[in-house]
C-alpha angles and dihedrals in degrees: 000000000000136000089272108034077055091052088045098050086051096052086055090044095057088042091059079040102056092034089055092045097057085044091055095044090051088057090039077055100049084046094057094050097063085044086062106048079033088058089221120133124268097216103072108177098193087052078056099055106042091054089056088052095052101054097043083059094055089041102120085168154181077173109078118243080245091065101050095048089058099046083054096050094060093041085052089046089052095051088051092048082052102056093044147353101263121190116192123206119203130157116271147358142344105279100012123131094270097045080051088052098051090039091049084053098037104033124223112289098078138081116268113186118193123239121190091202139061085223089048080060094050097037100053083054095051101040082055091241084114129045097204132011128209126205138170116252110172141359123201093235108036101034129225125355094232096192093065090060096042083059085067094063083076114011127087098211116129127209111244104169141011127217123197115193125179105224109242119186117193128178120243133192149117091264149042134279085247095054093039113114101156119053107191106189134151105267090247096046081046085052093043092047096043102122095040092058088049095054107037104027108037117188101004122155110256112211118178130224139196094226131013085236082063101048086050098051089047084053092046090059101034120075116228085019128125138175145233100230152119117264096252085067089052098050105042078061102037092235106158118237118239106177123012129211097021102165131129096225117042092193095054104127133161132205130228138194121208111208132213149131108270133028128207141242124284129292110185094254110057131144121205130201125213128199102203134163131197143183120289101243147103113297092003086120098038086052092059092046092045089058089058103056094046086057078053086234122151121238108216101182132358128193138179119205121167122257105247096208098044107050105218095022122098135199117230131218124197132173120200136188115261141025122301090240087053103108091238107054092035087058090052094049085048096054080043097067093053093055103032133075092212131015128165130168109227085194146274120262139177113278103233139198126245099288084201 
């Protein structure tokens, strides 16, 4: 075929495209509509997830499996933007890892407010001014956020969805590495990206920020300037990137929890997080994970954190393979209740895979 014949078969593509996208956004549509007399949620992450692994699946290339998802996951984002007006709330700034996370989960079409607390998180989605919240839970260097876990003790909020995102750090600027003389990074990305900066970028002036978004818009408007940051910094201020995957560490990942109201149905491959309490003697803790490994389920994580209003006694937090209707895991919570002083599901909610 020739250049033009190429060019030709891509505008009738497009056409079929377009034309399949609104078709499949007219039944998304319809499907919102019975949600919503059904009072159901519109978000259903195990929907979600199904309809990523399908079309992996029916993924023959050359697009990545990565790509599509992330086509997907816009043309998903549109559709919900479409059947309501959604409002995300997530920790920090414009740009920062947790606004990336939700973003990399909810795609870009909806509304994303910033909160500067965990309990700002917590408090726009039960107040009913967020649909959906998302918080940081755990980061593969630093451990548990343990505040995010303490918020469960009061709060009714349940965990409907996880996101995974390998933290990625790129350098962004208008020149390159061998021009650079000022380097602006938060002081953590500067800290996760250390060896790298020795050893590409000798004798270059460090400046602090507050934000990444701060350090990009301060190398947007310097010459011979760059920035620690993700790409989605970078790009919602068209800063070129100059180096990408600068970080110290390649395996550096952090976990998020999306939270809501509901939870959905089974997948197959669920994970499901417990709050429990017991008395504070010899063997009480044995005794819990004992129960566990008679019901043959897999603990994933277990933490221990003190209770604030009983001095000597802790809350303990457990996540399990499966979902809590899964027969397994519903015969170990029943044998729970019988041994602990406290025990709430926070829900039950689809393992996923890194989204990034």
């Amino acid at each position: 075929m020739s250049l033009t014949e190429h060019r030709k078969a891509i505008d009738q593509l497009d056409a079929q495209i377009v034309r399949l996208l609104n078709e499949r956004t007219r039944h998304v549509l319809a499907i919102g509509e019975i949600k919503i007399k059904q009072g159901e949620e519109i978000y259903a992450p195990h929907r979600e997830r199904a309809v990523l692994q399908r079309i992996c699946k029916l993924n023959g290339g050359p697009i990545t499996d990565e790509s599509l998802r992330a086509i997907y996951r816009e043309i998903m984002s549109s559709a919900l933007s479409l059947e309501k007006s959604m409002t995300i709330a997530c920790l920090g700034p414009e740009a920062g890892w947790t606004h990336l996370a939700a973003v990399g989960k909810f795609g870009s079409s909806l509304r994303y407010a910033a909160q500067q607390t965990i309990a700002d998180v917590f408090n726009e989605v039960s107040l009913g001014r967020a649909e959906y919240g998302v918080a940081p839970v755990e980061d593969s260097v630093e451990g548990t956020i343990t505040h995010t876990l303490d918020m469960f003790v009061h709060s009714d909020l349940k965990i409907v969805a996880q996101i995974a995102l390998r933290v990625r750090h790129s350098l962004a600027g208008q020149s390159g590495p061998g021009e650079i003389k000022t380097l602006y990074a938060q002081p953590q990305a500067l800290a996760q990206c250390r060896r790298w900066v020795e050893r590409h970028l000798p004798g270059v002036k460090l400046v602090e920020t507050a934000t990444t978004l701060e350090a990009v818009n301060r190398a947007r408007a310097g010459r011979r300037t760059a920035a620690i940051c993700n790409a989605l910094a970078a790009r919602s201020r068209g800063v070129p990137l100059v180096a990408r995957d600068i970080q110290d560490d390649p395996n550096q990942s952090s976990r998020f929890i999306v939270l809501g109201r509901q939870c959905g149905p089974p997948t197959g491959a669920d994970r499901t997080s417990l709050l429990l309490s017991v008395e504070n003697k010899v063997g009480a803790l044995d005794q819990v994970l004992a129960l566990f490994r008679r019901c043959r389920v897999n603990l994933l994580k277990i933490e221990s954190r003190p209770n604030p209003a009983s001095p000597g006694e802790h809350f303990i937090y457990l996540d399990c393979e499966g979902h809590a209707d899964d027969p397994a895991v519903r015969k170990a919570m029943g044998r729970l209740r019988d041994t602990c002083r406290l025990l709430n599901v926070l829900e039950t909610y689809p393992n996923t895979e890194t989204e990034g």
